[in-house]
N, CA, C and O atoms as a GROMACS GRO file, in nm:
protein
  448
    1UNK      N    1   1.427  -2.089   3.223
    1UNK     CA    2   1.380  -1.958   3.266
    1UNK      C    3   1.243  -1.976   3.331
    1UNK      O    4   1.174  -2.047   3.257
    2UNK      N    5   1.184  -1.943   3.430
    2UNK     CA    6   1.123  -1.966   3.538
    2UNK      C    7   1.046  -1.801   3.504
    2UNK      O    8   1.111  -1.697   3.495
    3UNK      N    9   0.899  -1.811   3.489
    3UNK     CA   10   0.834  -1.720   3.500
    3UNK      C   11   0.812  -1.581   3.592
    3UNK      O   12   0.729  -1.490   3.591
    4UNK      N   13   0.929  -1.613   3.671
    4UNK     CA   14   0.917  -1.461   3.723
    4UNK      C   15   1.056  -1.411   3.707
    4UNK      O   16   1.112  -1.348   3.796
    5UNK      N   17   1.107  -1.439   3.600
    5UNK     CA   18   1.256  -1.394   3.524
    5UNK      C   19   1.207  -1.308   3.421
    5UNK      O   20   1.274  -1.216   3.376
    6UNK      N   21   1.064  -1.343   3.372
    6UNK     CA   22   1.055  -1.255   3.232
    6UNK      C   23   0.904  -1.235   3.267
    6UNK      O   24   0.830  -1.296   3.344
    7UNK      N   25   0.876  -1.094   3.155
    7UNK     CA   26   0.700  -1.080   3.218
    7UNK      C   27   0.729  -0.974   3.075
    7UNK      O   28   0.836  -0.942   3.023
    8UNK      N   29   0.586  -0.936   3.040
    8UNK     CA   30   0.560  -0.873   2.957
    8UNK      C   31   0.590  -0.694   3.027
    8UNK      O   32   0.567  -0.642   3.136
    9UNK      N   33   0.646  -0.648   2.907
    9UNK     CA   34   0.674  -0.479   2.924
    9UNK      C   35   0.567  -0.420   2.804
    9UNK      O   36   0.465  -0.357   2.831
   10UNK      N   37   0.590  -0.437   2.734
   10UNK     CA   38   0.520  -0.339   2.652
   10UNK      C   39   0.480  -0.314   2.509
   10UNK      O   40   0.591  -0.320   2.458
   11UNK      N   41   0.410  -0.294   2.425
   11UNK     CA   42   0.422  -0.273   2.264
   11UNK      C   43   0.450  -0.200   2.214
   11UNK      O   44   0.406  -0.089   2.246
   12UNK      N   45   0.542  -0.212   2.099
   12UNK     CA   46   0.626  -0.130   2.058
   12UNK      C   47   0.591  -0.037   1.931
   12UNK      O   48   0.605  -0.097   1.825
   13UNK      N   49   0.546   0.104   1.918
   13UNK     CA   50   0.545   0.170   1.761
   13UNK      C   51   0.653   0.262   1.703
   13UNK      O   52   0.750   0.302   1.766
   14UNK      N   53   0.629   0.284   1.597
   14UNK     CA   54   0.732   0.339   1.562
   14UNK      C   55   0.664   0.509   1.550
   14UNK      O   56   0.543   0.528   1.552
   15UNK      N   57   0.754   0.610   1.538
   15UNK     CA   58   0.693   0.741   1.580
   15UNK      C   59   0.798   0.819   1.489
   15UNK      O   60   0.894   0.751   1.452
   16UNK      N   61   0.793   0.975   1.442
   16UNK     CA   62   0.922   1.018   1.435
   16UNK      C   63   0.926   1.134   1.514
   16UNK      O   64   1.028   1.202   1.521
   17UNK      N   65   0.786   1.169   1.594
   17UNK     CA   66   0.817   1.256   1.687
   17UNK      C   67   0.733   1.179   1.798
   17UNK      O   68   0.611   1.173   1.805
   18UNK      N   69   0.852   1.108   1.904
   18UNK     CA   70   0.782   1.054   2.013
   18UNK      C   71   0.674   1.117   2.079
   18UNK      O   72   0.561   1.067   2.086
   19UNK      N   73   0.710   1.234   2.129
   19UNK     CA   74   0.606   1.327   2.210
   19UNK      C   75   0.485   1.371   2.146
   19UNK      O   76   0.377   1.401   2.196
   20UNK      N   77   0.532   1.368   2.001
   20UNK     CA   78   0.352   1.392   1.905
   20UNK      C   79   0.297   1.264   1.961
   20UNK      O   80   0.215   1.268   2.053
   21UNK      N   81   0.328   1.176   1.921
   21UNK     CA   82   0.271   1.023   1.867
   21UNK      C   83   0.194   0.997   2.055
   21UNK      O   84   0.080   0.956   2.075
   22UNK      N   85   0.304   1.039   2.173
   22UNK     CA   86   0.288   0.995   2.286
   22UNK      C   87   0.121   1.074   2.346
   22UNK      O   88   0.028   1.023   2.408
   23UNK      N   89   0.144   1.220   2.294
   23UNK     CA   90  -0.001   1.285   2.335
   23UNK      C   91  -0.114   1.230   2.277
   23UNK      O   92  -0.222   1.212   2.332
   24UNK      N   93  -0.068   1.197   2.119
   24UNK     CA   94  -0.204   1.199   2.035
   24UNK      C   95  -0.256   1.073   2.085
   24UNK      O   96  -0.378   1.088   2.088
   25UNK      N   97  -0.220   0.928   2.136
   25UNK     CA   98  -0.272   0.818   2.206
   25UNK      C   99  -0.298   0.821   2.340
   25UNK      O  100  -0.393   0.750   2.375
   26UNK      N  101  -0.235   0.891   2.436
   26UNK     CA  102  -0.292   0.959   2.558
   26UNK      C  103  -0.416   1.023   2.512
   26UNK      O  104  -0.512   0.958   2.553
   27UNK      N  105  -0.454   1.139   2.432
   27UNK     CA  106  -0.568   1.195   2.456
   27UNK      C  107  -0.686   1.086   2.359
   27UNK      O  108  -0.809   1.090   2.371
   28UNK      N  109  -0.629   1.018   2.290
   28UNK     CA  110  -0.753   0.915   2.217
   28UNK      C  111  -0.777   0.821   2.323
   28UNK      O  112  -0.890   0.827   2.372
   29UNK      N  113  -0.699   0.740   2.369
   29UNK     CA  114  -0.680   0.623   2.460
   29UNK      C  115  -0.718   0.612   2.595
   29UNK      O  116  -0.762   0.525   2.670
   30UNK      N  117  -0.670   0.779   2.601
   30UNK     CA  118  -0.686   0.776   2.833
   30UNK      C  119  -0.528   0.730   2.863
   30UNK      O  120  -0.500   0.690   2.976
   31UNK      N  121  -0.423   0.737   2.755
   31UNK     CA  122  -0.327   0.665   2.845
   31UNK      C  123  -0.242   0.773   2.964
   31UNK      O  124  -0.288   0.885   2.987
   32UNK      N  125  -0.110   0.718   3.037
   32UNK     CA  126  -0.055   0.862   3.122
   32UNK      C  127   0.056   0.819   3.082
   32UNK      O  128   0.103   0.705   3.079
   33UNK      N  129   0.103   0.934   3.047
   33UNK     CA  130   0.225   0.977   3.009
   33UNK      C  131   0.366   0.935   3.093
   33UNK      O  132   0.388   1.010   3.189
   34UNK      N  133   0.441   0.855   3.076
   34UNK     CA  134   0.551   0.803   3.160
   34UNK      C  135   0.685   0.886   3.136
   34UNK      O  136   0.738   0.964   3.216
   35UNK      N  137   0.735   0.847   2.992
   35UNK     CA  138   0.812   0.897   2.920
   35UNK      C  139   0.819   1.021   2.834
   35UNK      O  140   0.716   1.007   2.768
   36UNK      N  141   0.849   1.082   2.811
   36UNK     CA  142   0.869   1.180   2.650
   36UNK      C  143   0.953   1.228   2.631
   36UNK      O  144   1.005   1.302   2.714
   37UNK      N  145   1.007   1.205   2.500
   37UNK     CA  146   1.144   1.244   2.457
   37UNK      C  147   1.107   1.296   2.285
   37UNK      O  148   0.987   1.282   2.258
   38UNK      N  149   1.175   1.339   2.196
   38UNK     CA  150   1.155   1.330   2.075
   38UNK      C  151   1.152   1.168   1.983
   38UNK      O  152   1.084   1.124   1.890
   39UNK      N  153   1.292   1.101   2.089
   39UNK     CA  154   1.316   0.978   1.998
   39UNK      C  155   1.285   0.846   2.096
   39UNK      O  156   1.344   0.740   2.076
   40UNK      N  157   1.182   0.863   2.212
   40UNK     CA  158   1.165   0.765   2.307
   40UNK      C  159   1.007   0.787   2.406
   40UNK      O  160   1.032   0.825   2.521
   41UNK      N  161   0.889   0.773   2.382
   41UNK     CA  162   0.798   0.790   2.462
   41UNK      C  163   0.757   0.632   2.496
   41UNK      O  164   0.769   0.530   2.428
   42UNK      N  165   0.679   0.662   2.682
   42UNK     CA  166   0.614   0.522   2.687
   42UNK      C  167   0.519   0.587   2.776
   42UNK      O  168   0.523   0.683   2.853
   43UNK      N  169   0.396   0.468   2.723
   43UNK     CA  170   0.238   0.535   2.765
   43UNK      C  171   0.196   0.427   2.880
   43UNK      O  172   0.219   0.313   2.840
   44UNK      N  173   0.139   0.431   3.018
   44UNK     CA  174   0.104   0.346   3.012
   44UNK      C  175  -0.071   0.346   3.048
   44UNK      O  176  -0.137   0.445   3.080
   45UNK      N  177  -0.124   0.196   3.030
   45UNK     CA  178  -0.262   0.249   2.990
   45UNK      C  179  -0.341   0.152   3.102
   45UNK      O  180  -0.464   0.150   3.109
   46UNK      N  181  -0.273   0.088   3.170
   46UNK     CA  182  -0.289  -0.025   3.340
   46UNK      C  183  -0.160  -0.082   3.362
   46UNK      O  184  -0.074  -0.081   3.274
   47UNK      N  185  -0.140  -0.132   3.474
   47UNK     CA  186  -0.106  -0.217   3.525
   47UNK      C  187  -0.029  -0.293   3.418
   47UNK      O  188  -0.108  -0.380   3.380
   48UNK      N  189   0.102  -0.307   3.339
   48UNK     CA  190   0.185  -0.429   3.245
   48UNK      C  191   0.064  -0.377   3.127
   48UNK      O  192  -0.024  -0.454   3.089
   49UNK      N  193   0.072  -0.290   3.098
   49UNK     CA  194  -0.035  -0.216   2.965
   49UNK      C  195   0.053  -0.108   2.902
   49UNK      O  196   0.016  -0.004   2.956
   50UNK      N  197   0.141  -0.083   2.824
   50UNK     CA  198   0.236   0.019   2.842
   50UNK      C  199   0.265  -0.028   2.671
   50UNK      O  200   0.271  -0.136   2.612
   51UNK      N  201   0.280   0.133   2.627
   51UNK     CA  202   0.315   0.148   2.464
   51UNK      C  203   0.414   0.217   2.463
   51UNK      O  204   0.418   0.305   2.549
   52UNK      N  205   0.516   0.206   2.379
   52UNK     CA  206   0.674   0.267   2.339
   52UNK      C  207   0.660   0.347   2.228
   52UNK      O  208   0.576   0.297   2.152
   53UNK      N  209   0.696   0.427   2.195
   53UNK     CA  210   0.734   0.466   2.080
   53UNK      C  211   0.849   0.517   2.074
   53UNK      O  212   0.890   0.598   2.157
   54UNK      N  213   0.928   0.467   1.956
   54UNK     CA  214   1.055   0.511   1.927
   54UNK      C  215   1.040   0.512   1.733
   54UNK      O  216   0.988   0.466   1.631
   55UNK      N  217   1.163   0.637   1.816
   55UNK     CA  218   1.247   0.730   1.658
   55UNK      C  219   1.310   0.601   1.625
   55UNK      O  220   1.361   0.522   1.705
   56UNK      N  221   1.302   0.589   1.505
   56UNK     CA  222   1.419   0.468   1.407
   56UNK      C  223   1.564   0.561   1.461
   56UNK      O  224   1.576   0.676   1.502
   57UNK      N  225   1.634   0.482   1.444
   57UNK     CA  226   1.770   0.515   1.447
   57UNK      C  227   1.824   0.377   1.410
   57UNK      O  228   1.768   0.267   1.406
   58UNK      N  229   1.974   0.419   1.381
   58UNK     CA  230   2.110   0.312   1.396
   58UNK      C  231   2.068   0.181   1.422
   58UNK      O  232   2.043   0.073   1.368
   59UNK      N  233   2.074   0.259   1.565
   59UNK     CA  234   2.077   0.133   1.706
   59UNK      C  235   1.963   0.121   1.743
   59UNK      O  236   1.959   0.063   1.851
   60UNK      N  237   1.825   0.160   1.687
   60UNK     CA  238   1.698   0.131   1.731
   60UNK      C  239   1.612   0.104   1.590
   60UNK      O  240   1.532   0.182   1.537
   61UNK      N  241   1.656  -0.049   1.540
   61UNK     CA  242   1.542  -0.016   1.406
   61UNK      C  243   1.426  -0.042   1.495
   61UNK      O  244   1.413  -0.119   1.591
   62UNK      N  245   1.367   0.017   1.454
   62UNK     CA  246   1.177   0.019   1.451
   62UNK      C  247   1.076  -0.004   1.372
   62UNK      O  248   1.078   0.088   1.291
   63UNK      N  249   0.976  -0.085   1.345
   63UNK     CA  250   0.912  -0.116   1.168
   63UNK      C  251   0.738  -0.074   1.261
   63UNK      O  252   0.693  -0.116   1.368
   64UNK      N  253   0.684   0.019   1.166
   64UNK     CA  254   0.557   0.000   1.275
   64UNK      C  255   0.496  -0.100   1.312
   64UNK      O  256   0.526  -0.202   1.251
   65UNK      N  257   0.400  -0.112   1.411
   65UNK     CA  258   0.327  -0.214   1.482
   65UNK      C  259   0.174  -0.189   1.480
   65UNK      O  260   0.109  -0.096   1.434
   66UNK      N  261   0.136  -0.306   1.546
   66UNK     CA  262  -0.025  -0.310   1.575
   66UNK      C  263  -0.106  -0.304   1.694
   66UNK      O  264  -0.066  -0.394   1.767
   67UNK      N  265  -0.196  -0.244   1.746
   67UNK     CA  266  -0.249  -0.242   1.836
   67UNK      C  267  -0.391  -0.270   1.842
   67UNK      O  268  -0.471  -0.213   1.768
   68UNK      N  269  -0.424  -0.358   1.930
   68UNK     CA  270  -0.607  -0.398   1.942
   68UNK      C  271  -0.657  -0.326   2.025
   68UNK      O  272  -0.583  -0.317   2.122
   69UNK      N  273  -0.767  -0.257   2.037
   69UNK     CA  274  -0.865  -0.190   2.118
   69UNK      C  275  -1.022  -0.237   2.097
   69UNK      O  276  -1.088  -0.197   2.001
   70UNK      N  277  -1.063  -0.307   2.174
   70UNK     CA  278  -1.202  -0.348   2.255
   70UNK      C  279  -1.300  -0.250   2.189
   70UNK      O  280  -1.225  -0.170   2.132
   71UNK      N  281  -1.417  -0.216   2.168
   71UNK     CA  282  -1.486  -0.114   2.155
   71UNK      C  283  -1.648  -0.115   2.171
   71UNK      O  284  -1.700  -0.201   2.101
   72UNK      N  285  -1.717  -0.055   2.230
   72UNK     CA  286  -1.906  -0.095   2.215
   72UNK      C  287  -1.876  -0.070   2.049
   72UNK      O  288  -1.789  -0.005   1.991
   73UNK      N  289  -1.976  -0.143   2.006
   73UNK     CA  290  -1.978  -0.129   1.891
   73UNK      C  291  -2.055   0.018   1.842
   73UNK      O  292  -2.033   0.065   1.730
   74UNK      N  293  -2.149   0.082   1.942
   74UNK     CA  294  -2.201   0.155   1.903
   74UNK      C  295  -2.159   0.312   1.917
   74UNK      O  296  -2.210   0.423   1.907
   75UNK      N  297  -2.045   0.255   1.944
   75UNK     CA  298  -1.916   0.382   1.926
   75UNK      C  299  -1.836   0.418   1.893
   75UNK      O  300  -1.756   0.510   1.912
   76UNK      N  301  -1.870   0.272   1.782
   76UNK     CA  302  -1.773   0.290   1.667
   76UNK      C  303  -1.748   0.428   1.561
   76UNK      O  304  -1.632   0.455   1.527
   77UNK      N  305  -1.855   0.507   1.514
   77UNK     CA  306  -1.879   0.572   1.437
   77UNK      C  307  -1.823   0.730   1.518
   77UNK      O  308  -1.788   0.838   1.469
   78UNK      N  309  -1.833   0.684   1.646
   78UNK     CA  310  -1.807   0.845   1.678
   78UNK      C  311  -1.666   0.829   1.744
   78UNK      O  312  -1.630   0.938   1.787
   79UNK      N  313  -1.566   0.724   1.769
   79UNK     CA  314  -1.450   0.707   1.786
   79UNK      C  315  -1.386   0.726   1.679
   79UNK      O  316  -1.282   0.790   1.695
   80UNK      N  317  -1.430   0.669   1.489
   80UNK     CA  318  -1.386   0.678   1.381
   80UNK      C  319  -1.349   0.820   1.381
   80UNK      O  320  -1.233   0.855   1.356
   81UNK      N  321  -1.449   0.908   1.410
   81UNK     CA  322  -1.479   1.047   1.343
   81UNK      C  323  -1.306   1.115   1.434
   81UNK      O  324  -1.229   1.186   1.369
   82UNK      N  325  -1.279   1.082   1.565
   82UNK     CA  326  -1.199   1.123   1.613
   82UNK      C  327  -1.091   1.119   1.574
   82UNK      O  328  -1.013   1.214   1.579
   83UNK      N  329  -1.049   0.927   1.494
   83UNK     CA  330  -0.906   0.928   1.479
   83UNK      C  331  -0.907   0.966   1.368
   83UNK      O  332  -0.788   0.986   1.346
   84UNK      N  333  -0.990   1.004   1.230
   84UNK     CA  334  -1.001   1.039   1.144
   84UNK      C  335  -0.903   1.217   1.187
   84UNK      O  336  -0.787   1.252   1.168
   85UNK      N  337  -1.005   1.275   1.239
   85UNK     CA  338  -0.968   1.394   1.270
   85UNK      C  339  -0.772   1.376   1.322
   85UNK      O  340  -0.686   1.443   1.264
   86UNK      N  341  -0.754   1.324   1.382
   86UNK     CA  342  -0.612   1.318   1.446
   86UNK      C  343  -0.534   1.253   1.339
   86UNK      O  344  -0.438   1.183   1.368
   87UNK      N  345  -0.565   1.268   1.234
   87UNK     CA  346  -0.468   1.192   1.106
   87UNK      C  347  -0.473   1.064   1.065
   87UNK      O  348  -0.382   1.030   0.990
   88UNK      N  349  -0.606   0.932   1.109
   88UNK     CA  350  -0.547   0.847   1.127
   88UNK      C  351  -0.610   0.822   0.972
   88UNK      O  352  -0.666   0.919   0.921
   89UNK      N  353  -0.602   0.661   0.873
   89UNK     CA  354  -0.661   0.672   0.744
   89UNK      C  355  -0.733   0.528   0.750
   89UNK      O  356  -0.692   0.421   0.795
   90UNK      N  357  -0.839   0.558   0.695
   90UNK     CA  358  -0.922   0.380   0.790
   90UNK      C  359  -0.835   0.313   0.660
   90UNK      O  360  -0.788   0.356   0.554
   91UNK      N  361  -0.840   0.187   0.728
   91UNK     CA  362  -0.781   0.079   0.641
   91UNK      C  363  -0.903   0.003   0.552
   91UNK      O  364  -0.940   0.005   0.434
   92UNK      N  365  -0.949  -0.077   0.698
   92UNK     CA  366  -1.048  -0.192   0.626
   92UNK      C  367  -1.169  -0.193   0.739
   92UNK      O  368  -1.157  -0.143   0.851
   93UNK      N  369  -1.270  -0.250   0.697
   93UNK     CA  370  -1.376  -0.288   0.814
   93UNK      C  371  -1.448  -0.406   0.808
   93UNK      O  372  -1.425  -0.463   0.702
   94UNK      N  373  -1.521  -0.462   0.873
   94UNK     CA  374  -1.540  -0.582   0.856
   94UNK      C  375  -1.695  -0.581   0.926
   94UNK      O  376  -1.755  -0.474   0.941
   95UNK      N  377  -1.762  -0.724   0.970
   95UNK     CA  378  -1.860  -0.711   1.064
   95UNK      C  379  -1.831  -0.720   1.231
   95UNK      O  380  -1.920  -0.721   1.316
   96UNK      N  381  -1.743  -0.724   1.247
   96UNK     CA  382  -1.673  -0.774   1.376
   96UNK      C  383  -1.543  -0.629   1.408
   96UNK      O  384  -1.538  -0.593   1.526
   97UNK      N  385  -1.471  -0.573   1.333
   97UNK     CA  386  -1.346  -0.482   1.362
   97UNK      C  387  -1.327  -0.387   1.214
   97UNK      O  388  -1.358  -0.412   1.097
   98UNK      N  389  -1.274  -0.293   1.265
   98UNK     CA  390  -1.238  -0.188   1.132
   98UNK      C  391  -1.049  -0.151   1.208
   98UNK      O  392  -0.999  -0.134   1.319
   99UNK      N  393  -1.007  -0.156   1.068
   99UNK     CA  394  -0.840  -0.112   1.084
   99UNK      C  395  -0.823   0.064   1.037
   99UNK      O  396  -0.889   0.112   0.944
  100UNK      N  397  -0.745   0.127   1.103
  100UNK     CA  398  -0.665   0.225   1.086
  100UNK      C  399  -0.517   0.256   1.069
  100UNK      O  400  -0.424   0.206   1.132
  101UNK      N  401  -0.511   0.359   0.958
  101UNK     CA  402  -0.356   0.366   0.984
  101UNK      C  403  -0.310   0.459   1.081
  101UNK      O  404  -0.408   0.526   1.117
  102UNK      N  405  -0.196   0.498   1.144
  102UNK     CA  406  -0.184   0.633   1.198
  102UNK      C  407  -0.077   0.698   1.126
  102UNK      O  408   0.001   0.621   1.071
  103UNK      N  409  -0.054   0.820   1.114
  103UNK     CA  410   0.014   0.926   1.087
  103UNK      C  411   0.180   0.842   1.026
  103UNK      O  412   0.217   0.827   0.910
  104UNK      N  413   0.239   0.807   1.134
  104UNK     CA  414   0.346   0.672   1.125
  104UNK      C  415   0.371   0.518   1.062
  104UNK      O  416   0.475   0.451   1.062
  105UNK      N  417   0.213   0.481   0.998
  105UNK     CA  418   0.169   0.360   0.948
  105UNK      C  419   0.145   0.224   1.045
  105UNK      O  420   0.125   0.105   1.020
  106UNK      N  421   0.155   0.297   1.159
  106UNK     CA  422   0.100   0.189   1.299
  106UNK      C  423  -0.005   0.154   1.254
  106UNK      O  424  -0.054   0.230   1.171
  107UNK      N  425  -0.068   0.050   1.282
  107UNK     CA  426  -0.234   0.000   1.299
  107UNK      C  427  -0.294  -0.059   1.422
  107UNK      O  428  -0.265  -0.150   1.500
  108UNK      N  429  -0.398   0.037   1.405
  108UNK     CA  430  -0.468  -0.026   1.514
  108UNK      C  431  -0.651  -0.074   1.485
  108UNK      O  432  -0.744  -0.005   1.445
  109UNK      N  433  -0.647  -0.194   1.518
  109UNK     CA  434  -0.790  -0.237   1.510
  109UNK      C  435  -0.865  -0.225   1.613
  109UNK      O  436  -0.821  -0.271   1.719
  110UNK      N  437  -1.010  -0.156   1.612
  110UNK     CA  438  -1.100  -0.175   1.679
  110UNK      C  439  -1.190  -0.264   1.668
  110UNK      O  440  -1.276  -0.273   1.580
  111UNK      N  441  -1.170  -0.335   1.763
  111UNK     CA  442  -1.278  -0.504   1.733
  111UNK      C  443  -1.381  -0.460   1.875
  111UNK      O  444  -1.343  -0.428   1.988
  112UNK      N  445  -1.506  -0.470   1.828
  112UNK     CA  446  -1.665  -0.476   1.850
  112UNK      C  447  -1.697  -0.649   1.888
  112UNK      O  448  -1.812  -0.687   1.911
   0.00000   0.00000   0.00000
């Protein structure tokens, strides 16, 4: 397989209402909205930068996932306050990154 047969699409979370899960990371993130469905959203956030979320089903298991986000560090405290507000539940923090859960048990770390 020869590198322009395969290329990266996207990361995958798990959601149980796509279109919640799809706004609430659009309006935290900046992402644009591609997809929305109840059991199928995709965000994308550049260029081969693109997040899925899917409803578990049958034929679609789904287990949540993880996501990294970059951050000044000195915006950390007022980015917290946001995902706090949008449901999210801090996990852990460190000197370098702090973890969150979201609503779905996705995680995402902000590393400083």
């Amino acid at each position: 397989m020869n590198g322009d047969s395969l290329s990266f699409y996207g990361a995958s979370l798990k959601a149980e209402d796509c279109t919640l899960a799809a706004k609430l990371y659009s309006d935290l993130f900046s992402g644009e909205v591609q997809v929305s469905t109840l059991g199928h959203a995709e965000l994308l956030f550049a260029q081969n930068q693109r997040v899925i979320f899917s409803r578990e089903t049958e034929e679609c298991p789904v287990s949540p996932g993880t996501l990294v986000w970059k951050i000044v560090r000195t915006q950390v405290s007022a980015f917290e306050t946001k995902l706090l507000h949008a449901g999210f539940q801090k996990e852990s923090i460190s000197e370098k990154y702090s973890s969150y859960l979201d609503p779905w048990k996705n995680r995402i770390w902000l590393y400083w």
